[in-house]
N, CA, C and O atoms as CSV, one atom per row, in Angstrom:
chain,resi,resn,atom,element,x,y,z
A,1,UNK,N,N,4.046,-15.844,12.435
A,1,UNK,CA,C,4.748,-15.917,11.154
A,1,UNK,C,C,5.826,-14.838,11.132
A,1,UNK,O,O,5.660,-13.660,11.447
A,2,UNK,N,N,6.974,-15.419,10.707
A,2,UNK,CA,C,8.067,-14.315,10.532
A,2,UNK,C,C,7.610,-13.060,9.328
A,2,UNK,O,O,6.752,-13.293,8.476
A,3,UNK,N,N,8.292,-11.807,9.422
A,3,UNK,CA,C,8.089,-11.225,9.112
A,3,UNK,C,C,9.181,-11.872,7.240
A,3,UNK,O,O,10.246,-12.486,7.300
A,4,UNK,N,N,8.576,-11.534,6.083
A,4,UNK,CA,C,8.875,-11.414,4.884
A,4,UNK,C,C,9.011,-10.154,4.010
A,4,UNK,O,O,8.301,-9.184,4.276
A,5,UNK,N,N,9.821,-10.111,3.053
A,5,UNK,CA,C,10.445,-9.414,2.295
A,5,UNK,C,C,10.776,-9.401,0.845
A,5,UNK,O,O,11.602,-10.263,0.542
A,6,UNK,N,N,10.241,-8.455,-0.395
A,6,UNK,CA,C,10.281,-8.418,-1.786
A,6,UNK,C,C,11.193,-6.963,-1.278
A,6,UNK,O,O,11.075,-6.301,-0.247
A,7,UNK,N,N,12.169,-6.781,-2.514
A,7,UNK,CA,C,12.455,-5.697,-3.225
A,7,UNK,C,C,11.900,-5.528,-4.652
A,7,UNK,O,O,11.698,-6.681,-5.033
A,8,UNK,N,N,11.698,-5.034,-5.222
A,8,UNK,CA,C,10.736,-4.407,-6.997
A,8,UNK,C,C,11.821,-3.340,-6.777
A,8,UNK,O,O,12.489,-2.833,-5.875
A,9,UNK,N,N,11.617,-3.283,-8.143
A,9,UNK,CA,C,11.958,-1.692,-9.301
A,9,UNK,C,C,10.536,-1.414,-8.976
A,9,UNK,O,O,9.524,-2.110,-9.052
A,10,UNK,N,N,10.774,-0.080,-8.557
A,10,UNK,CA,C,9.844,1.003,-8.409
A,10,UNK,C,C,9.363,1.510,-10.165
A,10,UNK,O,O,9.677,2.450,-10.895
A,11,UNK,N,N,8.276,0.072,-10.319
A,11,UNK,CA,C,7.904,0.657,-11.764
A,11,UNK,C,C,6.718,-0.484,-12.175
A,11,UNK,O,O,6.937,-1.694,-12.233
A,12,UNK,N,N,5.329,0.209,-12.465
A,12,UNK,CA,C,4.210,-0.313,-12.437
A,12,UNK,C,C,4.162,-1.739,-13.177
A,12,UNK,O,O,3.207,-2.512,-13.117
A,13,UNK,N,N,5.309,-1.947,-13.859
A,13,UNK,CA,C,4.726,-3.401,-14.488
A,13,UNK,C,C,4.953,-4.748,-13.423
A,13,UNK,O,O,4.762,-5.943,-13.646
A,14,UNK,N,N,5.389,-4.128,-12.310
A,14,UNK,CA,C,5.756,-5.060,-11.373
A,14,UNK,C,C,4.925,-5.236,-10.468
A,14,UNK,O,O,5.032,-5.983,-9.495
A,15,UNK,N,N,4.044,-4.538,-10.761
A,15,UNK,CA,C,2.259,-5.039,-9.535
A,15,UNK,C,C,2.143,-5.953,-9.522
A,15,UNK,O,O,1.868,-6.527,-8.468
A,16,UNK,N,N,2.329,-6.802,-11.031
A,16,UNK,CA,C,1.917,-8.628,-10.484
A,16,UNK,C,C,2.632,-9.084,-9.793
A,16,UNK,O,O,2.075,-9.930,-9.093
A,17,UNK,N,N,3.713,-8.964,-9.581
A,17,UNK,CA,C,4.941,-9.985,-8.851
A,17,UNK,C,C,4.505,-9.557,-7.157
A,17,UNK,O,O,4.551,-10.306,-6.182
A,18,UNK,N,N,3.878,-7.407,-7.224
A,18,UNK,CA,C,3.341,-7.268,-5.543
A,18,UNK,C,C,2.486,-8.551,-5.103
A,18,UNK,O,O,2.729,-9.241,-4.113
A,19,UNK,N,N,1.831,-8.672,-5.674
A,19,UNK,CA,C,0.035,-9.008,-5.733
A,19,UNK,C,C,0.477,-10.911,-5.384
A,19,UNK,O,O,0.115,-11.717,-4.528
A,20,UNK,N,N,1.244,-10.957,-6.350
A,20,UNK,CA,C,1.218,-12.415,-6.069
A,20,UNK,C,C,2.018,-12.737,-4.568
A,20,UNK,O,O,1.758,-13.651,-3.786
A,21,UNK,N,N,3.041,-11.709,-4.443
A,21,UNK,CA,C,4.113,-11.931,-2.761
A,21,UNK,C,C,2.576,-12.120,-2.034
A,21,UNK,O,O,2.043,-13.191,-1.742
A,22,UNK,N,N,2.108,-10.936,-1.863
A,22,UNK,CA,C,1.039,-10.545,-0.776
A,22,UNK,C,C,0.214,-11.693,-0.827
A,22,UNK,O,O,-0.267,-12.052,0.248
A,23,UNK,N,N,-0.108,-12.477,-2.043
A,23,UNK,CA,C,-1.240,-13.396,-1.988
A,23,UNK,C,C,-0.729,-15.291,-1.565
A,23,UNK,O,O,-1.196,-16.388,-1.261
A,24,UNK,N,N,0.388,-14.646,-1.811
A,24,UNK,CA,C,1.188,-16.391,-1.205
A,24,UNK,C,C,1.175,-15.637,0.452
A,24,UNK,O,O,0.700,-16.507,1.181
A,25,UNK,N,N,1.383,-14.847,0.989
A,25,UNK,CA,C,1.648,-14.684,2.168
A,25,UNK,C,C,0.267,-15.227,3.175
A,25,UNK,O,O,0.276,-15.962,4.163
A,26,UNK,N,N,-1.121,-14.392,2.329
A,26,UNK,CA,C,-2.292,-14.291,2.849
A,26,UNK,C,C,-2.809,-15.611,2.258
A,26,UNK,O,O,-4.031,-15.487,2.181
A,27,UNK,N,N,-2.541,-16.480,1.933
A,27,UNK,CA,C,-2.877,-17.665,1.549
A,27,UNK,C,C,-2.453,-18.845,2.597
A,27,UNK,O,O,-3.039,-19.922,2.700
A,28,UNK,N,N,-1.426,-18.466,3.279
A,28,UNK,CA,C,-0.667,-19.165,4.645
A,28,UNK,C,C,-2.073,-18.959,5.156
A,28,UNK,O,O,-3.072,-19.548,4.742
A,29,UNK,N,N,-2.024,-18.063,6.094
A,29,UNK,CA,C,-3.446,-18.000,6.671
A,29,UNK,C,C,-4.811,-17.896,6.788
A,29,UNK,O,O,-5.584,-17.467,7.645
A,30,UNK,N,N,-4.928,-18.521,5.444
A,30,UNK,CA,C,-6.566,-18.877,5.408
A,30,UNK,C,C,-7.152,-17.506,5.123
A,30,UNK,O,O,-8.158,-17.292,5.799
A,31,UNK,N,N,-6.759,-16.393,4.205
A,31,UNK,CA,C,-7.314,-15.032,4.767
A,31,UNK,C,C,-8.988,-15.180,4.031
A,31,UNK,O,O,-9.029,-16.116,3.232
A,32,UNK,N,N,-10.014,-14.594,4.146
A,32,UNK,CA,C,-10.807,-14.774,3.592
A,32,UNK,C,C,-10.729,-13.602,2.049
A,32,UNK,O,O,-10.013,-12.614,1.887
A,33,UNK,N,N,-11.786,-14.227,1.095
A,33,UNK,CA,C,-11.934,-13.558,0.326
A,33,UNK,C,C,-11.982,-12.167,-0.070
A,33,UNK,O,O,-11.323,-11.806,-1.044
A,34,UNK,N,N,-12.881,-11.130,0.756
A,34,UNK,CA,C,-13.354,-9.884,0.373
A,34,UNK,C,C,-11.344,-9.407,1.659
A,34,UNK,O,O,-10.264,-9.048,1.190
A,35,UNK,N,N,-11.555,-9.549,2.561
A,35,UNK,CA,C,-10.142,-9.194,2.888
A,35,UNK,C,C,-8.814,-8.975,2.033
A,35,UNK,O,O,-8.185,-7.920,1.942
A,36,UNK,N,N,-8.495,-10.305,1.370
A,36,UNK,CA,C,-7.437,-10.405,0.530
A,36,UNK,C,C,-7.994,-9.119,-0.926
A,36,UNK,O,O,-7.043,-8.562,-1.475
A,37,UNK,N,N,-9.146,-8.812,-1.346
A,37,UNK,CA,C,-9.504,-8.088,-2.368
A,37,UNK,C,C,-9.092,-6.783,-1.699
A,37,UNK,O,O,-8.257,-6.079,-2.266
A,38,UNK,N,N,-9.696,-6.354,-0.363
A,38,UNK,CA,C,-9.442,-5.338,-0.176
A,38,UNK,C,C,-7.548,-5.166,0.102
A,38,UNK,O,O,-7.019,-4.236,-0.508
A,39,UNK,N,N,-6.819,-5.878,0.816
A,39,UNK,CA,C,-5.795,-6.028,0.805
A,39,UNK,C,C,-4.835,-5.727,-0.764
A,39,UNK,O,O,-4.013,-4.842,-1.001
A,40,UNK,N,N,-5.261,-6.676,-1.502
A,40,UNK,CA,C,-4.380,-6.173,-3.564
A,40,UNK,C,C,-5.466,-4.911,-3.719
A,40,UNK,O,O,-5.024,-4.256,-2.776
A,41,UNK,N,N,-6.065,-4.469,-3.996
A,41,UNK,CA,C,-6.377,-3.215,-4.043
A,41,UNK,C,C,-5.623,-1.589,-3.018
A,41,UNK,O,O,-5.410,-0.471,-3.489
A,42,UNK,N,N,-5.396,-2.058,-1.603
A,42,UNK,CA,C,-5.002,-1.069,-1.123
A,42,UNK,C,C,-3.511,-0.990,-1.679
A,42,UNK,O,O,-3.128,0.059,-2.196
A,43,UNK,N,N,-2.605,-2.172,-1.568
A,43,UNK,CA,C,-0.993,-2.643,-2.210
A,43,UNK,C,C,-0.961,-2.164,-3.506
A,43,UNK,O,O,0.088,-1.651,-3.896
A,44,UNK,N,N,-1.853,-2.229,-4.200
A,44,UNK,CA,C,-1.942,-1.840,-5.711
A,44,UNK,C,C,-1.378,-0.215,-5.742
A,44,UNK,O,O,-0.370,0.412,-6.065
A,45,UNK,N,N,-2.991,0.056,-5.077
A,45,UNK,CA,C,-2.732,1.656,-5.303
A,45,UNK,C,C,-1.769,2.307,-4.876
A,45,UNK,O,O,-1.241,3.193,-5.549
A,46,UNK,N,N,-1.233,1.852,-3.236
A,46,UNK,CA,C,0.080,2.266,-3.054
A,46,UNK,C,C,1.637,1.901,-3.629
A,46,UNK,O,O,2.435,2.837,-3.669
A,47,UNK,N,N,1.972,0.885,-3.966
A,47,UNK,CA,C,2.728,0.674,-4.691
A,47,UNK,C,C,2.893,1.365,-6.735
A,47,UNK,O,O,3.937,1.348,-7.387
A,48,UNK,N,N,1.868,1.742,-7.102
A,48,UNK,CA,C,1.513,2.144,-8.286
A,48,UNK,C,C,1.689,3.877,-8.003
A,48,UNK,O,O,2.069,4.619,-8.908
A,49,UNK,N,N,1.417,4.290,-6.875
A,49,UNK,CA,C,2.014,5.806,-6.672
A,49,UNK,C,C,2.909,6.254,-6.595
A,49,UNK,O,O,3.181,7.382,-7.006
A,50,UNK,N,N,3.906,5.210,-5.835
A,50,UNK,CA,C,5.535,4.818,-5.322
A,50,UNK,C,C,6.163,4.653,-6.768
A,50,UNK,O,O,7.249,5.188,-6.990
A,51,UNK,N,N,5.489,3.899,-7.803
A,51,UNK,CA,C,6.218,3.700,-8.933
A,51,UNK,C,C,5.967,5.107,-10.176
A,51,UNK,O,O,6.515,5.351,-11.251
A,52,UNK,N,N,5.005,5.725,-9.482
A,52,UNK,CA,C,4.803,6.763,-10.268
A,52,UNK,C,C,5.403,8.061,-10.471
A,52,UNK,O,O,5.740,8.821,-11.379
A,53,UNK,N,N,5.371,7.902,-8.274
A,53,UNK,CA,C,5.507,9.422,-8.445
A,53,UNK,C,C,6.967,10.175,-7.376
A,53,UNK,O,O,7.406,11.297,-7.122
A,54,UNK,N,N,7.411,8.153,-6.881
A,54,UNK,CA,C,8.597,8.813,-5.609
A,54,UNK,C,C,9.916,9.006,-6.156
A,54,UNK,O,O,10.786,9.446,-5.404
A,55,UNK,N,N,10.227,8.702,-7.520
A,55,UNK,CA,C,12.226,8.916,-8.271
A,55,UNK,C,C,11.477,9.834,-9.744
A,55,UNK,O,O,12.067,9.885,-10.823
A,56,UNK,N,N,10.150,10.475,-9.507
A,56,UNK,CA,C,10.255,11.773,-10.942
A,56,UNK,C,C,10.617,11.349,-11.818
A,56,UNK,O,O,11.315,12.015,-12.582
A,57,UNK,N,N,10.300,10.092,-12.063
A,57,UNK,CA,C,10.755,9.220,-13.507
A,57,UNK,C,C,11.793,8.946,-13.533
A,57,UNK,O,O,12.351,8.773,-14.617
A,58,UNK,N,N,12.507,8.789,-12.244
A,58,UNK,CA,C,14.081,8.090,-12.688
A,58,UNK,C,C,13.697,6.365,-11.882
A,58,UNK,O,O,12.677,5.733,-11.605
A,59,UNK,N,N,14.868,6.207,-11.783
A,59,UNK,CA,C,14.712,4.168,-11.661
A,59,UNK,C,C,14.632,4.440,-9.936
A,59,UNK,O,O,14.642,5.535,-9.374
A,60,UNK,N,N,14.578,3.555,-9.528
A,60,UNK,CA,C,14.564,3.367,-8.050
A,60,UNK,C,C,13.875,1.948,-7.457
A,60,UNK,O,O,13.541,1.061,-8.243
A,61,UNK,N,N,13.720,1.833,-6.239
A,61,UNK,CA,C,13.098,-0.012,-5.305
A,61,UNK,C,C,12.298,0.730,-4.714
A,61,UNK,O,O,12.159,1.952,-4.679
A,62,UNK,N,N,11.554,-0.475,-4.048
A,62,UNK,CA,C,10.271,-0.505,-3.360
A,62,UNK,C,C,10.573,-1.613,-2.353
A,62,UNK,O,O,10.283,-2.706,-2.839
A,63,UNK,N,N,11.088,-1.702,-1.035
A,63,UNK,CA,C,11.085,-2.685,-0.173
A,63,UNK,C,C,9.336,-3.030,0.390
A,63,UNK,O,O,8.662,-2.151,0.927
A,64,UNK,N,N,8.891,-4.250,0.176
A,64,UNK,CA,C,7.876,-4.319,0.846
A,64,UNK,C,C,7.878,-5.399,2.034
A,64,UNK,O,O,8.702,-6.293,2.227
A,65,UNK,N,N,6.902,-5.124,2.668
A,65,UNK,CA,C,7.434,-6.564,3.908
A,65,UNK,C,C,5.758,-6.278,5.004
A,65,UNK,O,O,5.071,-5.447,5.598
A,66,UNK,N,N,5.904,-7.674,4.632
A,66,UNK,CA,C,4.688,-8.043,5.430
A,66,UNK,C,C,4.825,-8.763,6.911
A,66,UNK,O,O,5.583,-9.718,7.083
A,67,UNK,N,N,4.029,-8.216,7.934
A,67,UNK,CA,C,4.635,-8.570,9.346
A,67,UNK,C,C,2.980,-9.328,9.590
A,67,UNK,O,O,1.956,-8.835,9.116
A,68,UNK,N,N,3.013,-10.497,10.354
A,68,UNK,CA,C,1.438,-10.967,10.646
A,68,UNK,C,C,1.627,-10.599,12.266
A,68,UNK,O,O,2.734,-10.376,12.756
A,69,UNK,N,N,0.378,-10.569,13.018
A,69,UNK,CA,C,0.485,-10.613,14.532
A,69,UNK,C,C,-0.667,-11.280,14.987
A,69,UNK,O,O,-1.727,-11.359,14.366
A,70,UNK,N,N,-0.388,-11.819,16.239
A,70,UNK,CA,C,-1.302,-12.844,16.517
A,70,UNK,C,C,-2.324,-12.272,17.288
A,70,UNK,O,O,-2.068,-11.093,17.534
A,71,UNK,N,N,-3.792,-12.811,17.943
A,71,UNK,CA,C,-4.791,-12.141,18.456
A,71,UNK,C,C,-5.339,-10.690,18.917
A,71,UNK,O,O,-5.210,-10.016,19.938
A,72,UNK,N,N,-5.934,-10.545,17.823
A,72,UNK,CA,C,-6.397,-11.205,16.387
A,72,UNK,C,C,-5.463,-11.184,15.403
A,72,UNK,O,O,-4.817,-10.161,15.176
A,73,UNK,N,N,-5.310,-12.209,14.779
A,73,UNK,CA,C,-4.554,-12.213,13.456
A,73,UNK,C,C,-4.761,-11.121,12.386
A,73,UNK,O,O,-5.809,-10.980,11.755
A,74,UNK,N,N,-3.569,-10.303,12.235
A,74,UNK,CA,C,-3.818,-8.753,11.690
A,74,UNK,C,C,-2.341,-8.779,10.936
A,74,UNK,O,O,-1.315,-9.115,11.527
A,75,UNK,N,N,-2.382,-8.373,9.542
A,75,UNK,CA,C,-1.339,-7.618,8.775
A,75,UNK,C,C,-0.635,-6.409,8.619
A,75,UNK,O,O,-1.082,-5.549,7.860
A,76,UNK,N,N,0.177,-6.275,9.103
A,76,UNK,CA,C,1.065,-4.629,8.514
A,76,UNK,C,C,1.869,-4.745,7.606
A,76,UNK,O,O,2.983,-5.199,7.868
A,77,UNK,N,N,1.567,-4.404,6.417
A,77,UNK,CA,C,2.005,-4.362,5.295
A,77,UNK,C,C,2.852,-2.905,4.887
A,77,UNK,O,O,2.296,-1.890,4.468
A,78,UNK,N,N,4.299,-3.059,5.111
A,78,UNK,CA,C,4.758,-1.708,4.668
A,78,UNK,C,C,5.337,-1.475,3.449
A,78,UNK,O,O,5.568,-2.557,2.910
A,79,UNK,N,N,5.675,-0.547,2.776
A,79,UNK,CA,C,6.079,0.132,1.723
A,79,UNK,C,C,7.276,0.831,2.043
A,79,UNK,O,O,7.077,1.606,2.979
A,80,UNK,N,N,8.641,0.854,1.545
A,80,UNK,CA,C,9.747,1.816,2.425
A,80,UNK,C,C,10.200,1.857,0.608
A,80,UNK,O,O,10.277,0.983,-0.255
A,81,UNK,N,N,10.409,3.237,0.623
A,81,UNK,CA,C,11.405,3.646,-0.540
A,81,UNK,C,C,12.057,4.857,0.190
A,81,UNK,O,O,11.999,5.273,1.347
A,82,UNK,N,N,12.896,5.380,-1.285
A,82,UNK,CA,C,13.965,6.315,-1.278
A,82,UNK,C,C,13.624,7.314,-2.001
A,82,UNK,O,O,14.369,8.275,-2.189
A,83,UNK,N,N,12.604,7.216,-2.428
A,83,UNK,CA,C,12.088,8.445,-3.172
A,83,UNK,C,C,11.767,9.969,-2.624
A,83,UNK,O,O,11.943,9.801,-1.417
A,84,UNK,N,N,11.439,11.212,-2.769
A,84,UNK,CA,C,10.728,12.138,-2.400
A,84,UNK,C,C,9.878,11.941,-1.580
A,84,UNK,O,O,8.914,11.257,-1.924
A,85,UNK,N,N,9.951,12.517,-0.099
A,85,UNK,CA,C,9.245,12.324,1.296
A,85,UNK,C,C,8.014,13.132,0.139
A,85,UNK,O,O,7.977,14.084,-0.640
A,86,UNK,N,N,6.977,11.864,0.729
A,86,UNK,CA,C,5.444,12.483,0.515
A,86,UNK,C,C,4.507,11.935,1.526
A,86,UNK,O,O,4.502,10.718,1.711
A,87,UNK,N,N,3.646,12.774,2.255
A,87,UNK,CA,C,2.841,11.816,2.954
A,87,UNK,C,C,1.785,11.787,2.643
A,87,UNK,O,O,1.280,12.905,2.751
A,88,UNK,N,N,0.822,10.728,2.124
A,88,UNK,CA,C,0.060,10.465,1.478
A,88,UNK,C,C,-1.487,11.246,2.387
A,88,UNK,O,O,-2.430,11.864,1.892
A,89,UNK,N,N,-1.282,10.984,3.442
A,89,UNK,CA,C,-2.570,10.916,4.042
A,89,UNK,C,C,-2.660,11.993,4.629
A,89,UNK,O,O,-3.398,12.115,5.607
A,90,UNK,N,N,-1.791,13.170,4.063
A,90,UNK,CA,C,-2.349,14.513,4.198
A,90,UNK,C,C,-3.034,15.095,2.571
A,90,UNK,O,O,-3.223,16.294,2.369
A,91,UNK,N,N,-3.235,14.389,1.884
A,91,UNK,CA,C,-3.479,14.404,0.665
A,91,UNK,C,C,-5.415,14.822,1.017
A,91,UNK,O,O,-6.188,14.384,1.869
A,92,UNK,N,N,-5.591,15.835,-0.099
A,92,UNK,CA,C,-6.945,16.346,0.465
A,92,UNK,C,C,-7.747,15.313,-0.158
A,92,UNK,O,O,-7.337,14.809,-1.204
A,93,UNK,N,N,-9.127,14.838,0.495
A,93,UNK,CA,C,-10.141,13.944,0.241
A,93,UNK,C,C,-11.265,14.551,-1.030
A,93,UNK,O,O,-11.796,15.614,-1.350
A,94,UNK,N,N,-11.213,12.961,-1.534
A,94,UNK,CA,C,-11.948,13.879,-2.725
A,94,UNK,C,C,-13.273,14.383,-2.552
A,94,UNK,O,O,-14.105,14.163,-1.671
A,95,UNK,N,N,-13.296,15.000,-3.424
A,95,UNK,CA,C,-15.453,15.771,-3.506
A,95,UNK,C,C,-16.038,14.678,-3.566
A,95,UNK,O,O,-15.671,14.414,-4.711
A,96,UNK,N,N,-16.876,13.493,-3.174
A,96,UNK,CA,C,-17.162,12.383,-3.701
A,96,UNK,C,C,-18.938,12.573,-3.469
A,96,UNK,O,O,-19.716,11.641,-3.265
A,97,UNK,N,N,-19.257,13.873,-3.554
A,97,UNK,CA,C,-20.488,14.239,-4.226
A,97,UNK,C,C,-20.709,14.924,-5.372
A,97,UNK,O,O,-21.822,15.224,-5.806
A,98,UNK,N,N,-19.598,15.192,-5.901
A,98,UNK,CA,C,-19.125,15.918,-6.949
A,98,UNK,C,C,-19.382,15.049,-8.541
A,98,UNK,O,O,-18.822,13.972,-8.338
A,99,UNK,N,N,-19.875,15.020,-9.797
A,99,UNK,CA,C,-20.207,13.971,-11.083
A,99,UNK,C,C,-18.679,13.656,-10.991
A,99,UNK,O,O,-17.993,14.641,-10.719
A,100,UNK,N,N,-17.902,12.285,-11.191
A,100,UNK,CA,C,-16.550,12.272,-11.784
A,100,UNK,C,C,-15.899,13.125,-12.534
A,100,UNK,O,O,-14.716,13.381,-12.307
A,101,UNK,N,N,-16.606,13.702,-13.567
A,101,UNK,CA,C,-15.818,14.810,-14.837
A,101,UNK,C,C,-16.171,15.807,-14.121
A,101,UNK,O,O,-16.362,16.789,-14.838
A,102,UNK,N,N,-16.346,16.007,-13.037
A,102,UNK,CA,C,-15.968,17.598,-12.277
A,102,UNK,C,C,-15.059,17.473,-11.270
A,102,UNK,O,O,-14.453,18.459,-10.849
A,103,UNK,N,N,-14.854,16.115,-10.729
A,103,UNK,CA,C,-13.982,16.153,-9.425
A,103,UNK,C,C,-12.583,16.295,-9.678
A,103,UNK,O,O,-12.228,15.753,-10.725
A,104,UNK,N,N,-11.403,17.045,-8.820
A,104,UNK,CA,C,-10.563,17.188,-9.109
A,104,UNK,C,C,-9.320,15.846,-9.452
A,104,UNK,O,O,-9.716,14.708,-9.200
A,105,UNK,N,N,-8.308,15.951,-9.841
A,105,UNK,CA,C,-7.570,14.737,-9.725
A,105,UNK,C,C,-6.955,14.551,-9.106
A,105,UNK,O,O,-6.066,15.351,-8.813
A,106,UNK,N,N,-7.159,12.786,-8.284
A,106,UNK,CA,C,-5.592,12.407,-7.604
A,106,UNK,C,C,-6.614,12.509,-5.963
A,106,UNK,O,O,-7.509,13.332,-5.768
A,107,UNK,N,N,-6.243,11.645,-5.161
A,107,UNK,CA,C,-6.878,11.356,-3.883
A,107,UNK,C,C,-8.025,10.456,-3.721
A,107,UNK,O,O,-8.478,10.166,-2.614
A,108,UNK,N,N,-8.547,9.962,-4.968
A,108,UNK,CA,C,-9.142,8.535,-4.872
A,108,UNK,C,C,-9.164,7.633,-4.178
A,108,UNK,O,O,-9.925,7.073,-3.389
A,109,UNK,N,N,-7.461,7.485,-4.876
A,109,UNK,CA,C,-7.073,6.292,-4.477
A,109,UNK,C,C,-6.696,5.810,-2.295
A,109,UNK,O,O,-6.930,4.922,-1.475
A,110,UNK,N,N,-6.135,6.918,-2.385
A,110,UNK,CA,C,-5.506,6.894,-0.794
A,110,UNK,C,C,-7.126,7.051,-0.070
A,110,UNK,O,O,-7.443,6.298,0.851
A,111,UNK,N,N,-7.885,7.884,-0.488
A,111,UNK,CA,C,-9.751,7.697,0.437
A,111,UNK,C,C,-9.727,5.981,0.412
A,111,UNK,O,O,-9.962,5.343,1.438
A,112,UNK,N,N,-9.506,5.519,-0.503
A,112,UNK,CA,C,-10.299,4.035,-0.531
A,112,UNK,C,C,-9.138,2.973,0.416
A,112,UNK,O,O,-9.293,1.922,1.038
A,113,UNK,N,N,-8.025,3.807,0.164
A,113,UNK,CA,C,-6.695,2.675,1.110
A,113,UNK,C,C,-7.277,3.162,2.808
A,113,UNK,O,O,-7.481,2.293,3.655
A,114,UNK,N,N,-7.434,4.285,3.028
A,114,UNK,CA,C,-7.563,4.975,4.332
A,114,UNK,C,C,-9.111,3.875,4.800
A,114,UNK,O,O,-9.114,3.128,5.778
A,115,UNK,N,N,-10.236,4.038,3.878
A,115,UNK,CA,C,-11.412,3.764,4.446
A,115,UNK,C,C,-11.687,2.359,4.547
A,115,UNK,O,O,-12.660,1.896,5.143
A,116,UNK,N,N,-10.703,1.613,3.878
A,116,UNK,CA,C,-10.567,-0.360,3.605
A,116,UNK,C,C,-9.567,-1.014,4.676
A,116,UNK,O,O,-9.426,-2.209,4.935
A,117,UNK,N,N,-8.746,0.374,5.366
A,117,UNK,CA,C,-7.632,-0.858,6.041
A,117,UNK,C,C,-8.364,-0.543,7.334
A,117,UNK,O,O,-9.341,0.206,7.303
A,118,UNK,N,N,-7.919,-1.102,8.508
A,118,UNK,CA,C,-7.908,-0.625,10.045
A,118,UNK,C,C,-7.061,0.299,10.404
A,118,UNK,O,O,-7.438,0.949,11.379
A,119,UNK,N,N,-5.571,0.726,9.755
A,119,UNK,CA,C,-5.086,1.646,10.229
A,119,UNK,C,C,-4.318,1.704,9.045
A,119,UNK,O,O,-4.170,0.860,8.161
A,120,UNK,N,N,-3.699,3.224,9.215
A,120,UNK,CA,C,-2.482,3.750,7.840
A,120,UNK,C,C,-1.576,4.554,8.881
A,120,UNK,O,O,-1.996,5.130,9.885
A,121,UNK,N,N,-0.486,4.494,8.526
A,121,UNK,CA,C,0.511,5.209,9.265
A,121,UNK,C,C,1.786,5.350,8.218
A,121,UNK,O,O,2.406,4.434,7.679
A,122,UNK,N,N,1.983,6.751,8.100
A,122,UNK,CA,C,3.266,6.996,7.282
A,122,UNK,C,C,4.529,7.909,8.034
A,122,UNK,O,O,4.201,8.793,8.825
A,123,UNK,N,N,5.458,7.742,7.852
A,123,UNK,CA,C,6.424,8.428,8.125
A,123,UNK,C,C,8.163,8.508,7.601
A,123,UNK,O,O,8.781,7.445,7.542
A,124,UNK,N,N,8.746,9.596,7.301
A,124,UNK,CA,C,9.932,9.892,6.590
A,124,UNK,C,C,10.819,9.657,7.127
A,124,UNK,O,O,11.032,10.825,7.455
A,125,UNK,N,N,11.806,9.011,7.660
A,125,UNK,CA,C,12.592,8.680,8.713
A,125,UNK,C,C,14.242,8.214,7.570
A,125,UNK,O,O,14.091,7.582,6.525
A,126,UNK,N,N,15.376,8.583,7.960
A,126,UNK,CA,C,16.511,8.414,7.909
A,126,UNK,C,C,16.847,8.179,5.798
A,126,UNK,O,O,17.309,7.297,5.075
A,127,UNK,N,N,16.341,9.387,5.642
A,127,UNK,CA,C,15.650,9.305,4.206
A,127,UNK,C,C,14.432,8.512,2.874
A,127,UNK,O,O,14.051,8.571,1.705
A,128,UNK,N,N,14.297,7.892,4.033
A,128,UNK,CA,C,13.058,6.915,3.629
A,128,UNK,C,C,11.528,7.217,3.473
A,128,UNK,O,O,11.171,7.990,4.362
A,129,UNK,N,N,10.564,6.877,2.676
A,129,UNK,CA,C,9.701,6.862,2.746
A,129,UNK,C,C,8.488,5.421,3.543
A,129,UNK,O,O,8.321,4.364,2.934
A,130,UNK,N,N,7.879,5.668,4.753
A,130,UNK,CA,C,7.687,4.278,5.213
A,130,UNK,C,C,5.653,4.467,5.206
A,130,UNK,O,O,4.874,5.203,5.812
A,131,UNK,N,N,5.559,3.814,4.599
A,131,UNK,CA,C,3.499,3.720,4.587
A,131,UNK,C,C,3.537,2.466,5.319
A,131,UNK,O,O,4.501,1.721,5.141
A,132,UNK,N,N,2.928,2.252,5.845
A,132,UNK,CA,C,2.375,0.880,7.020
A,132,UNK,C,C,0.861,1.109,6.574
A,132,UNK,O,O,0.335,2.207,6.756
A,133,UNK,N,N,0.273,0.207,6.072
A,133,UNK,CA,C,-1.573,-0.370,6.364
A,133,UNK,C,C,-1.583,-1.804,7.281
A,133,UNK,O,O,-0.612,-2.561,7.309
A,134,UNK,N,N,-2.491,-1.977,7.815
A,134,UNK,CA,C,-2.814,-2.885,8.812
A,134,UNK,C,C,-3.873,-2.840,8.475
A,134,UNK,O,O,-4.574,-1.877,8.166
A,135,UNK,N,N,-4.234,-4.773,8.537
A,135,UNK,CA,C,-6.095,-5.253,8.115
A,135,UNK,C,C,-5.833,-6.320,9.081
A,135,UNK,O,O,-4.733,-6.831,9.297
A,136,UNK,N,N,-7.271,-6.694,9.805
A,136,UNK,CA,C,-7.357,-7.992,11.111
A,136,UNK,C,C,-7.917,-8.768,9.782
A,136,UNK,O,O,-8.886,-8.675,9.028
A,137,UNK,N,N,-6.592,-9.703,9.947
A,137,UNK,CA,C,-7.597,-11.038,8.922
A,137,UNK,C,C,-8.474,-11.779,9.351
A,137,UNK,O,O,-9.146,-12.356,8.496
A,138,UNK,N,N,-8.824,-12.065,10.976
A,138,UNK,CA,C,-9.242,-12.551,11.653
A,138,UNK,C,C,-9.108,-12.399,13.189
A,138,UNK,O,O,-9.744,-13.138,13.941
């Protein structure tokens, strides 16, 4: 499958329009159920950080683009903005023995993208911000 392409305004009310690209894509290939969940959950959270936290409250895009590859059939799903180089996955892991109303905030989300995909890879390149997750749909 050729590789595909959304641009968004980098701004949370536009998760549905992520959710639905990603789910017409993973719908081509038969993806199974708990996959595609874990898949809009990891897109969620990363795209919802991008809209949060990469233009400091000013306007900005979100290029996303989904690449499939064949044996085994596996997704890389990237994220590229223009926002403030951040790399997510130096972000410290939370206390997750800790009650909720004691644990600190913020790193939730990226533990659960890190521990749901097969791989995460980020990098800042030619002012860009680029997150890659990869899941074997099969």
């Amino acid at each position: 499958m050729e590789a595909k392409e959304l641009v968004l305004e980098a701004a949370t009310d536009c998760t549905d329009i992520l959710i639905d690209f990603l789910n017409e894509q993973l719908a081509l290939c038969d993806c199974p159920r708990k996959t595609r969940v874990q898949l809009d959950v990891a897109a969620e959270e990363i795209f919802v950080n991008i809209a949060k936290y990469a233009y400091d409250g000013g306007k900005g895009s979100v290029m996303v683009r989904t690449q499939f590859t064949e044996s085994p059939l596996c997704l890389h799903l990237t994220f590229i903005d223009k926002g403030k180089a951040f790399n997510p996955l130096r972000a410290k892991e939370p206390a997750l023995d800790l009650p909720g109303n004691e644990r600190q905030v913020g790193g939730l989300g990226i533990y659960i993208v890190k521990n749901s995909m097969d791989a995460v890879a980020y990098c800042y390149e030619d002012g860009q911000n680029r997150f890659t997750i990869q899941k074997t749909i099969r």
